[in-house]
N, C-alpha and C positions, 0 to 999 in steps of 0.2 A: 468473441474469438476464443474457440479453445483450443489446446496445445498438448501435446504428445508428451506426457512425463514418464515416462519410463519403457525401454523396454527389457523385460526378461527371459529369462532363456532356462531350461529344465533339462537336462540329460537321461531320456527314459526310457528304460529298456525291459520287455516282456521275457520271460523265459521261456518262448516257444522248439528252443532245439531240445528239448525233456523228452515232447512225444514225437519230436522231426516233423512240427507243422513249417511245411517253407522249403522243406530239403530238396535239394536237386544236385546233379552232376558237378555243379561248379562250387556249390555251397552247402555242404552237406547236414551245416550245426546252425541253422541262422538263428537268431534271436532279435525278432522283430522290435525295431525303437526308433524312437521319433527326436532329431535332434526339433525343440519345442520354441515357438516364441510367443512372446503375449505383449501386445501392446498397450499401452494405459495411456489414460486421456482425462483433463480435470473437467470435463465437461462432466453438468448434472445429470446426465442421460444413465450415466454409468455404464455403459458401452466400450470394449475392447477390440479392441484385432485380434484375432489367433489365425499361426500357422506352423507349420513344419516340413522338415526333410523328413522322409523315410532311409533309415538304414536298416544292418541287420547286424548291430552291436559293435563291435571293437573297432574304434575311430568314429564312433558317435558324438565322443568329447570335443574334438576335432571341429566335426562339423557344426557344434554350439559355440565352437571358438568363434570360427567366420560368422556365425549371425552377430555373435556379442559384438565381431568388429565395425562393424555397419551402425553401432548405438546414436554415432555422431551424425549420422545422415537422417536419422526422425528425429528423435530424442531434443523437444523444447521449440519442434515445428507448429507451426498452422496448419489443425487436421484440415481445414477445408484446404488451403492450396495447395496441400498433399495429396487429398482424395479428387477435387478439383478436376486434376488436368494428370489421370494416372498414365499416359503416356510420355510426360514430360517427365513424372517421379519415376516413372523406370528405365529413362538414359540416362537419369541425372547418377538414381545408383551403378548400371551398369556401364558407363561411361566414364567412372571414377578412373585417371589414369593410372593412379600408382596398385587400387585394387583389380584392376583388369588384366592388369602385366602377370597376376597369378592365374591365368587364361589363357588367351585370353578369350571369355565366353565361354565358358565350359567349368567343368570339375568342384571343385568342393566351394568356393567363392561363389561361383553364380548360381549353383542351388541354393547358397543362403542368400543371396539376394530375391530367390525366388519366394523362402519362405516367409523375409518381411514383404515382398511386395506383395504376396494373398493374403499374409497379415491385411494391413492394406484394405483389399477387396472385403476381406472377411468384415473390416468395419464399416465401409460403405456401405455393402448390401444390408448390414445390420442398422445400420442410420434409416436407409430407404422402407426400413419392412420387407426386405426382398429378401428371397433365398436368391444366392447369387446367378443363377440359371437362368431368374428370369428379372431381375437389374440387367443382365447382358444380352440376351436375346430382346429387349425391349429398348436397346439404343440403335438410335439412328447407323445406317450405313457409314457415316461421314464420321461420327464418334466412334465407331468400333476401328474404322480407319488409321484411325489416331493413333490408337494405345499401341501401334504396329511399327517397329523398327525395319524399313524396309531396308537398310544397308545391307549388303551382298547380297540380296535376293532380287536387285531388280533384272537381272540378266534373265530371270525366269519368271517374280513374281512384280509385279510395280503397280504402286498406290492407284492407276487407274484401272487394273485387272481387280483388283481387291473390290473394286468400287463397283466393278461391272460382275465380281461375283455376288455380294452381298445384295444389292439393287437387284437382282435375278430372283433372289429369295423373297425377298422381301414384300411381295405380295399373298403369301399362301402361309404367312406369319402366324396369324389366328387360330386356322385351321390348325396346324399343326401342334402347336402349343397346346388346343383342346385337344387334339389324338394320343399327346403324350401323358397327360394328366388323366384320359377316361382309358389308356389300352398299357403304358407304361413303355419301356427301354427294353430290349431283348438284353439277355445277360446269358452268359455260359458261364460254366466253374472248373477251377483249377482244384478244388476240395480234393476230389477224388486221387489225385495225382502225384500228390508228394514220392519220391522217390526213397523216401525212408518208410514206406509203409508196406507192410506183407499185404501178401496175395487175399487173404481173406477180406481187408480191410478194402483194400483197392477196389474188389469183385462189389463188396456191401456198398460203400459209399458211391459207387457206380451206378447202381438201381437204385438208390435211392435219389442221385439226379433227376433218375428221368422220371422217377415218381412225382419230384419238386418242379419237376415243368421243364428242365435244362432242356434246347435242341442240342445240346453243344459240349461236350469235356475237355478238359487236358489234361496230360499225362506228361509227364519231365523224362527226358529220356538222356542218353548221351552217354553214360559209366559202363557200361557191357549190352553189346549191340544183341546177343542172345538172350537176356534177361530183357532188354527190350521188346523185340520179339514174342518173350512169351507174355510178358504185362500187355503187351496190345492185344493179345489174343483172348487173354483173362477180361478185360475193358469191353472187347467187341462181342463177348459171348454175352457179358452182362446187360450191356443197352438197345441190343438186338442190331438189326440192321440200318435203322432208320434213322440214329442218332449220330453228329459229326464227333470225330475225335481229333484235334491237335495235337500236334506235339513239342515238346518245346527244348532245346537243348542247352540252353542258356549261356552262350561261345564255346560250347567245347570244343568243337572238330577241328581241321584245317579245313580248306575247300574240299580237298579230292575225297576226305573221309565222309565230308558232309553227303556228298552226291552220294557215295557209295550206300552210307549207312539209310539215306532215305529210300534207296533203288529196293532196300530190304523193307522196310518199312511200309512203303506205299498200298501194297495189297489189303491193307488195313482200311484203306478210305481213309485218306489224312485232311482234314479241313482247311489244316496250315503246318508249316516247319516256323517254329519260331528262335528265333536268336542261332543260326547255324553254326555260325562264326563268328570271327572279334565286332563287336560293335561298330568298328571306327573304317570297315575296309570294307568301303563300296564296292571294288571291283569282285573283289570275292565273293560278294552277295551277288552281284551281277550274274557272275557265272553259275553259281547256284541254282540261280533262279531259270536261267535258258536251258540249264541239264534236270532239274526235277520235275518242270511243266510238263500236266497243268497243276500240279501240286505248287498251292504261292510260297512263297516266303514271306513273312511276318516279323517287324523287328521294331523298334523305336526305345524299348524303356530304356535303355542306355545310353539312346542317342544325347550328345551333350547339348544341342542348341537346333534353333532352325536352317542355318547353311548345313548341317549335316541332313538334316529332313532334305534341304531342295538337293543336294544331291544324286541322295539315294532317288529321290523319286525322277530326278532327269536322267539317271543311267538306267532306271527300268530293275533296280535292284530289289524293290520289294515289291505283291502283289496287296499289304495290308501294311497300313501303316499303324503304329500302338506306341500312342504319344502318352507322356505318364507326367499326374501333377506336381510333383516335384522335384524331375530330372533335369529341369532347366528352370528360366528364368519367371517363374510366373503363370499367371494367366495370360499377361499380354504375349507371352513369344510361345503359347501353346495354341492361340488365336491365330497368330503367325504360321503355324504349320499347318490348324488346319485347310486356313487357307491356300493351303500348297496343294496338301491333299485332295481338296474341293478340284482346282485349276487342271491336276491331273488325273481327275476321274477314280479317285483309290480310295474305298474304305478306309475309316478310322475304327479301329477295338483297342479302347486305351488298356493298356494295363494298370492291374488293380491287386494285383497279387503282393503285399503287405499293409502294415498297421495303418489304418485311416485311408490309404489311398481310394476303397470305394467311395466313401463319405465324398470325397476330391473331387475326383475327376467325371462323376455322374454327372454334374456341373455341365462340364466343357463339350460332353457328348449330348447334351441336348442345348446347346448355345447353336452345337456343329447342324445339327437337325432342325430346328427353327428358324437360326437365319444365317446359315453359312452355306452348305451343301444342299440342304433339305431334304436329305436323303437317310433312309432307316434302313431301307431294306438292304440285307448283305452287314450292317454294321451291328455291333454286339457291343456290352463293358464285361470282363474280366470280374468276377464274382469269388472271393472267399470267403470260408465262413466262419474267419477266427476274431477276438477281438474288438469286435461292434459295440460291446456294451458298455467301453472306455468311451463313449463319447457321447456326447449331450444330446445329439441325434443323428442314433444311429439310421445307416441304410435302410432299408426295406424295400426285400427282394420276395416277390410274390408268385408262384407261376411260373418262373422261370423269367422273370422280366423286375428291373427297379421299377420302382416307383417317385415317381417327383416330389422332393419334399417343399412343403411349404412353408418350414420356421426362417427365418432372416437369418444370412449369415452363408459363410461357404462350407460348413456341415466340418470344418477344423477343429473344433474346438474340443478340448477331451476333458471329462469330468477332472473336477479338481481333486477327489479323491483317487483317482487313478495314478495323477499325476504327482501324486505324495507316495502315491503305495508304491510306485517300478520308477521313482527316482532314483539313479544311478548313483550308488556312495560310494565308487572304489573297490567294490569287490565283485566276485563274480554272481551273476545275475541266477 
């Protein structure tokens, strides 16, 4: 038997608002960091967990608070009946009465229970020899069932839908697994798009997407609807005709500005509106979404939990769903959505746009394609290209497509040097 002796926690933060990698409409100075944890185990293997939140600095401390709070829920456990039965470990955290009440499901608590529960993942799939893609694509329909908190989703989603979506896949398993390993993940990039970057910069890194293979850009829009205007025109001259561009507002509008401001927009050939407005207001999106068609609407990284996935997707509020690895609770309640998304016929393009989250969430977009959905076509991952070399292994995007990694592990874990050098002392980053 071995057992869980420590977990620790790192507060680390990049200084990426220097050259405004990350900048947009809502957040003009970000500073990409990662509230961090690491899990330690006496076993001889010498094998850890890693995971974390993504922020974008001031209340990062914060967010290493709520992991550290959680120490007493591993800390001097049985890894196996922790790793065991990870759908039973992730209501035991997330079902904690007195930490749920600061929820409940959502906000700064149940991202950090997501970041011990990939912790977690991150050790299992490194027990098995598995990169965690294919630990999860290679469990039973009835195991993946498991790890899935059906409470408030049976009105839409219920453990025999789940069953009869997975079992639906699950014969062209193979096949696909080899297609993604020999052709790779379609990716598009938000690189070019930061909204603190001049015209010249915007126009270069533009053409050189579609040099690097991108079908696909985005651009952050939202701060002045004429400078938008003319950035989209600088973007569409650079990657000719043939290439899609997004756009992304990141809540700025209210509804009636959202409609307005895309009715100016669209002539551009928009791929998608992403984040038009507040995260949290279906109906808004709702109407969005009936007044810009067939322009979709694009929305998830802020979404807090899965009842806010099956809402948006029962009111017909978004056309692309972009589920992100550590917005909510884990792998298991991002399993959860996608299986929502599968039910209602909606692309997944998770979002990828900060520190580690490619490494993350390439994961869950080919879990979703092998044995959830089984569908590629029309679905993308969110591609930036800052930061990769913080971590033990990094991404690799080739062509314009990821590629499947093969090392064990959920691709968390960030060089220990890293991790010394953008540790967070108290002053400014």
């Amino acid at each position: 038997m071995s057992l869980i002796t420590a977990l620790e926690t790192s507060d680390i933060r990049f200084p990426t608002s220097l050259l405004l990698d990350g900048s947009d409409a809502m957040n003009p100075d970000p500073d990409y960091s990662a509230a961090y944890v690491r899990l330690v185990t006496d076993a001889s293997d010498g094998l850890e967990g890693h995971g974390f939140v993504f922020t974008i600095g001031r209340g990062n401390d914060v967010q290493v608070a709520a992991i550290d709070a959680l120490a007493d829920h591993v800390v001097g456990r049985d890894v196996d009946e922790l790793l065991g039965a990870m759908g039973r470990t992730w209501r035991e955290l997330v079902h904690d009465s007195q930490l749920r009440w600061l929820g409940p499901e959502k906000g700064v608590m149940h991202m950090a229970i997501g970041a011990v529960v990939d912790a977690l993942w991150d050790l299992k799939a490194k027990r098995a020899g598995l990169p965690l893609w294919r630990l999860l694509a290679e469990m039973s329909p009835e195991q993946l069932v498991e790890l899935v908190d059906f409470r408030y989703l049976t009105d839409d989603l219920t453990e025999a839908d789940a069953l009869r979506i997975l079992r639906r896949a699950e014969p062209g398993r193979r096949e696909r697994t080899e297609r993604l390993l020999a052709e790779g993940y379609p990716a598009y990039t938000t690189t070019p798009g930061w909204l603190g970057y001049d015209d010249a910069k915007l126009a270069r890194l533009s053409r050189e997407a579609v040099t690097e293979g991108f079908g696909q850009i985005k651009l952050k829009v939202g701060a002045d609807l004429d400078d938008d205007v003319r950035r989209l025109g600088i973007a569409r001259e650079a990657v000719g005709p043939g290439i899609r561009i997004a756009v992304d507002a990141n809540q700025r509008w209210d509804r009636d500005d959202a409609i307005a401001w895309i009715e100016r927009l669209a002539p551009f050939g928009l791929a998608w509106v992403e984040e038009p407005t507040s995260p949290d207001d279906v109906l808004a999106h709702a109407a969005i979404a009936r007044a810009i068609a067939p322009v979709p609407v694009a929305t998830g990284e802020h979404m807090g939990g899965r009842v806010m996935a099956k809402q948006f997707l029962q009111a017909d509020a978004l056309g692309v769903l972009q589920i992100d690895a550590t917005r909510v609770a884990g792998v298991n309640e991002n399993l959860a959505m996608l299986l929502l998304a599968a039910k209602h016929g909606v692309p997944v393009c998770p979002h990828a746009g900060g520190v580690g989250l490619c490494e993350r969430v390439q994961h869950l977009s080919y879990l979703d394609y092998i044995a959830v959905s089984g569908e590629i076509d029309g679905r993308m991952i969110e591609f930036v290209d800052h930061l990769h070399e913080h971590f033990v292994t990094p991404v690799e995007v080739t062509d314009g497509r990821y590629r499947a990694p093969s090392s064990p592990g959920s691709g968390a874990e960030m060089r220990e040097t890293s991790r010394s050098e953008y540790r967070y002392r108290g002053t400014d980053v």
